[in-house]
N, C-alpha and C positions, 0 to 999 in steps of 0.2 A: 427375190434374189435369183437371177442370172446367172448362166456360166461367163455372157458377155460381162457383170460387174466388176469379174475377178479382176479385167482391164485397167482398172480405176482405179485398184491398188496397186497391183502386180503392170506395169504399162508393157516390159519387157516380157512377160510371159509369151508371145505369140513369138518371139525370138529365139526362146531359150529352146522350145519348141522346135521351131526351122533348123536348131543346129543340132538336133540330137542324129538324124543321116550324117552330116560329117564329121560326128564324133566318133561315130561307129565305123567309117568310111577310115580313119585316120586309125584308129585301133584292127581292122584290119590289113592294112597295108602295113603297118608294125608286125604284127605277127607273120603276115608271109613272108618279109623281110625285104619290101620296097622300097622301105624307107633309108635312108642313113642316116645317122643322127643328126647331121647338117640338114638333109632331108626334112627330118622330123622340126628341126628348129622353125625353119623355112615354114612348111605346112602351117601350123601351131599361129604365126605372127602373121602369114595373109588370109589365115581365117580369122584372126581377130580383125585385121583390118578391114576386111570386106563387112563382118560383120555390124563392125562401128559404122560403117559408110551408108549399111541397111538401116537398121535400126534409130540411126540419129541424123543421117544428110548432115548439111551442113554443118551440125552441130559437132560433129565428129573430129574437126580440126581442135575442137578446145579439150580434146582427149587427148590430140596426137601430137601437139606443144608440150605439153608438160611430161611426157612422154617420153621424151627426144632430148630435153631438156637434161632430165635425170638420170638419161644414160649418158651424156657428153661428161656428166658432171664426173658422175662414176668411174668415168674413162680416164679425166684429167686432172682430179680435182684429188690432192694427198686423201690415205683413208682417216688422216687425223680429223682431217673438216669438212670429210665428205656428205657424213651424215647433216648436218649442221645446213651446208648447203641445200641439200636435197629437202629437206623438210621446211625451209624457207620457203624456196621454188613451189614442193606442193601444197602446203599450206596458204601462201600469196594467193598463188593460182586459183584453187580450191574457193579461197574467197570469195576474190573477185568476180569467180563465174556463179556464185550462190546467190553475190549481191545483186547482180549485173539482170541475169535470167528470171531472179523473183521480182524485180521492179519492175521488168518489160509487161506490157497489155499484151502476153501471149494468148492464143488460142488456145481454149481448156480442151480440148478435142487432141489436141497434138502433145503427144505423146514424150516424142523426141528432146525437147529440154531435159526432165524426168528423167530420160534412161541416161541422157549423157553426165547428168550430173551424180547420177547413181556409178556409174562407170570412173567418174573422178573422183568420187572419192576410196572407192576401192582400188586404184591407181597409188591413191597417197599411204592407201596400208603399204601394197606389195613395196611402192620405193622406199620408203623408209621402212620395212624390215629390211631388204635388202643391202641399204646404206648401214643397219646398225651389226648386220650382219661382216660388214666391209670393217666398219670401224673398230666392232667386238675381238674382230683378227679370226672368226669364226669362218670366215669364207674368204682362202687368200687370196688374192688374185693373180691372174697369168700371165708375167708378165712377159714371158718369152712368145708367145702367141701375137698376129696379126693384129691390128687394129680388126677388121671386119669380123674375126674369129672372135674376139673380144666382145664387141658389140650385140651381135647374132645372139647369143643366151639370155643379155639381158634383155635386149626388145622383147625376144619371146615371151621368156617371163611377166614383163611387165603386161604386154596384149594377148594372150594366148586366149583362145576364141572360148576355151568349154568356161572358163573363169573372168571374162569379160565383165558380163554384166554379174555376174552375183556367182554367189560358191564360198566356204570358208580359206581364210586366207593360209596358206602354206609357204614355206618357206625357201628361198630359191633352191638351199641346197637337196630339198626335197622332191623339187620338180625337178631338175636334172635327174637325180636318180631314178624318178618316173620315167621319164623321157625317154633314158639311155634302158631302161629294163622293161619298158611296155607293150617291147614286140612278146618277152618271157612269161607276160604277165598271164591267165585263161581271161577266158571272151569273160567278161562283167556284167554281162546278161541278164542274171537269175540277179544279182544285187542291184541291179540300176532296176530290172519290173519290180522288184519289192516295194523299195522308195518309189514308180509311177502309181501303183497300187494303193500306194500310203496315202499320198499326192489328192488320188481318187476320193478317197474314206475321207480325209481331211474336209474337199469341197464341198463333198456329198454331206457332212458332218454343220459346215458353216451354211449350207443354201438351207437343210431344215430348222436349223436353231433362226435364220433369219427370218426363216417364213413363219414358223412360230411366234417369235415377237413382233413383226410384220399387226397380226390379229392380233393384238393385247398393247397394242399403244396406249394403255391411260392414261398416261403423263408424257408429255412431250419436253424437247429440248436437253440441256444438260443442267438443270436444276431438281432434277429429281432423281432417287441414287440408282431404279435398277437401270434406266436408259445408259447410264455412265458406265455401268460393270457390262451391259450385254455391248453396248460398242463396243468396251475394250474388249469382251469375248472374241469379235468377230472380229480384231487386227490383229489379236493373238493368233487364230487360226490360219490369217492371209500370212503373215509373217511363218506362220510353222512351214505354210506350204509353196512358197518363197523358196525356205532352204532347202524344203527335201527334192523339190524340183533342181535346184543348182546341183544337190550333192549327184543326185540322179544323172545329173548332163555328165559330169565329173565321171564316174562312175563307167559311163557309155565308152568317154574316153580314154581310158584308163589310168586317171589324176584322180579315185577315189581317193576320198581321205583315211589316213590310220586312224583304227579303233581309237573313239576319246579324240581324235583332232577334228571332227564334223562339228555343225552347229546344231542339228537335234540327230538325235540319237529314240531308241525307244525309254531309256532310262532318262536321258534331258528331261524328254517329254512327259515322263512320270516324276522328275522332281520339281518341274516347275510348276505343275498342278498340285503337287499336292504337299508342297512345303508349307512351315509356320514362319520359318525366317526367309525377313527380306533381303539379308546379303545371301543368301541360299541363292535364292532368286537371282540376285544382281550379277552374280558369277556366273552362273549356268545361261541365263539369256545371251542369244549370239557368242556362244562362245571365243569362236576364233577373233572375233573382235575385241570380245573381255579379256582373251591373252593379248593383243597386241597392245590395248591401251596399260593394261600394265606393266610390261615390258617399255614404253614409250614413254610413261608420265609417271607412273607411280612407282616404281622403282629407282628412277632418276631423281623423284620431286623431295628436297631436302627437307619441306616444313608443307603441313596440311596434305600431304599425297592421295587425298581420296576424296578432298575439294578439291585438289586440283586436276584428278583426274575426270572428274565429270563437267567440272567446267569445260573443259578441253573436249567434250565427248560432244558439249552445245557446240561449240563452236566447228567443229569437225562435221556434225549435221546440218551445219549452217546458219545458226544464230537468229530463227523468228524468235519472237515474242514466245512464243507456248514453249519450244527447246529451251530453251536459257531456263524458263520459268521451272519447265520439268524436271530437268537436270538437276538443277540446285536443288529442287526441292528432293527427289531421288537420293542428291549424295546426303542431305540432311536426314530424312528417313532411316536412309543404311545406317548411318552415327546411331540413331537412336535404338535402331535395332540390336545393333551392337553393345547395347549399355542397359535394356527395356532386357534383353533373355534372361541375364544371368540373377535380376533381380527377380523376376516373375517366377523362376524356375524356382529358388532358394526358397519360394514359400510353397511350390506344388510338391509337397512332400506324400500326398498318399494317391492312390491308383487315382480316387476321382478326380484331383485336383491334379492330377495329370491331364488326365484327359480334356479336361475343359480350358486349363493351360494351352496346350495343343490347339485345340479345335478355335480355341476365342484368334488366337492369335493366326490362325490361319484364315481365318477369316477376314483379318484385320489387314494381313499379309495380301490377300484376293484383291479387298477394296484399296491398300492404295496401288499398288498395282495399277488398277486398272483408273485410277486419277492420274498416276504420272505420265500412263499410257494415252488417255484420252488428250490430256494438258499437251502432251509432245506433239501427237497429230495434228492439235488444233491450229489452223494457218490465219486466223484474224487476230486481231486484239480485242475485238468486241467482244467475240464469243469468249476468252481466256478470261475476261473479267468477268464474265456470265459463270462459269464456272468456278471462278476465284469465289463468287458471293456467295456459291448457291450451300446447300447445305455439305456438300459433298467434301468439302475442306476443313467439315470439324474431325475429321479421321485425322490428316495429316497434319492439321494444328494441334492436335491432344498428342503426338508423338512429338511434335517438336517442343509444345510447353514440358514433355515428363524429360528431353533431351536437358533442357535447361534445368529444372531440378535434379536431375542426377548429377550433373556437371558442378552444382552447386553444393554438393551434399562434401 
């Protein structure tokens, strides 16, 4: 394992990188007071734009369609069916470009698909919190204000460069208040090298565990179970360091997020190691995403709201074979989880049968984890049913068969 591997997961990292100078650049010219807030709006939307135009070339215009799209909508469209709109628009969109870019014989070397599609769909959180924000009557709008005045906040919002490619999603009315207080805000310094710090210990953490199992291949493929738990170790890690790198860029520019609104934290990252329950897990993973699909589907969804929200979570990551598969099976797991504690617990009545209560089922909780995890990665159909056979799916069938007897009890 390479520092160059991390490429392969993370494609935008060499970007998030390039922007942390003008993150820093942008937060000091807020503080000595160069900026205006039209200034700052301004700054914020052609660093996202430039940065789009870097990182994806051409691919950049199917960012800056739906984009465009969603503020027209915003601008003209009643707030009664604004949202309604807006989430057609990036949903359609969203599709299309999933369906479109994974059938093409692109070049696996090029990067640039990957990040723009990563960037679309982080596009479809912020518009559509922002539309539900419109519709809620949560964020009124101005309407004694210019059209261009009008426009200008949401662009920004939508492209703004530190939040581009990756970062937890926040909510317009929270980036305004950034915006407008981030020259008041201190330099972010000492918090942004914490998380690059973090960032470091995370890599350094993932390249020896791979090198480690690197030497101890006995079993090859995904037919046998520790290959299946140590990959998902090591997308865990790429993923921890993902976020703490976005939170970091954020942080440079002074759009850190508030305590508890980030996607790992040091407490995330000590509850998702070392919980027993799976909706423990299901919650705290990418949080600001776990808030918005709640807010979006499950709060909304009048009958099944927790199949319908992970349905919607496959389809949102873009519907292979392995998403859909993982998905379902994840919101099925979570049911069982939720119906598997309160039995198991009612018999762990003395200290030991606590403890082994705990530890079995954290255990249990580890392993499919890292099945839903591995099932979601996987981009073939061949290998999905390589995994479907293999052993590794008596864990999450004995949860779905105790699902159905409790259901029946």
């Amino acid at each position: 394992m390479r520092w160059t591997d991390l490429l392969v997961l993370l494609p935008a990292a060499p970007y998030r990188l390039a922007a942390f100078p003008f993150a820093a650049l942008f937060h000091h010219l807020c503080a000595s007071g160069h900026l205006s807030l039209t200034a700052r709006y301004i700054f914020l939307l052609a660093g996202g734009c430039l940065l789009a135009s870097t990182a994806m070339g051409s691919y950049a215009v199917l960012l800056l369609i739906p984009a465009t799209g969603s503020v027209l909508i915003l601008l003209f469209v009643s707030p009664a069916h604004a949202h309604t709109w807006v989430f057609a628009l990036q949903m359609s969109w969203q599709t299309l470009c999933h369906l479109g870019l994974n059938r093409q014989e692109l070049d696996p070397q090029d990067a640039r698909p990957a990040v723009a599609l990563s960037a679309i769909m982080l596009l479809t959180q912020k518009a559509t919190s922002l539309a539900l924000d419109i519709h809620e009557g949560l964020m009124p709008l101005q309407l004694g204000q210019g059209l261009l005045q009008r426009a200008l906040p949401f662009c920004s919002y939508l492209l703004f460069f530190p939040a581009l490619l990756g970062g937890p999603l926040c909510s317009f009315s929270t980036f305004q208040a950034r915006a407008e207080s981030c020259g008041a805000l201190p330099r972010p310094l000492r918090a942004a090298g914490q998380r690059c710090l973090s960032a470091v210990a995370l890599q350094g953490l993932r390249t020896g565990l791979a090198g480690g199992l690197a030497g101890r291949q006995g079993c090859a493929g995904l037919g046998c179970l520790p290959p299946v738990w140590a990959r998902a170790l090591l997308l865990r890690l790429a993923y921890y360091l993902h976020w703490v790198l976005d939170e970091a860029l954020l942080e440079v520019a002074g759009f850190g997020p508030e305590v508890g609104q980030g996607d790992l934290s040091v407490r995330d990252l000590w509850t998702l190691e070392t919980t027993h329950r799976l909706a423990v897990f299901a919650r705290t993973w990418n949080k600001s995403t776990s808030r918005w699909l709640r807010r979006l589907v499950f709060q909304r969804c009048p009958a099944q709201p927790l199949l319908a929200t992970f349905a919607f979570s496959a389809w949102w990551h873009g519907l292979r074979p392995g998403q859909v598969f993982g998905f379902l099976c994840w919101a099925i797991m979570v049911e069982a989880d939720y119906r598997i504690h309160p039995f198991l617990s009612a018999w762990a009545t003395s200290q030991g049968m606590k403890l082994l209560y705990r530890g079995t089922t954290w255990v249990f909780t580890q392993l499919i984890v890292a099945y839903i995890l591995v099932a979601v990665e996987t981009e073939s159909f061949p290998m999905l049913c390589l995994l479907w056979t293999s052993c590794n799916s008596i864990l999450p069938l004995s949860y779905g068969l105790a699902l159905l007897l409790l259901l029946a009890k």
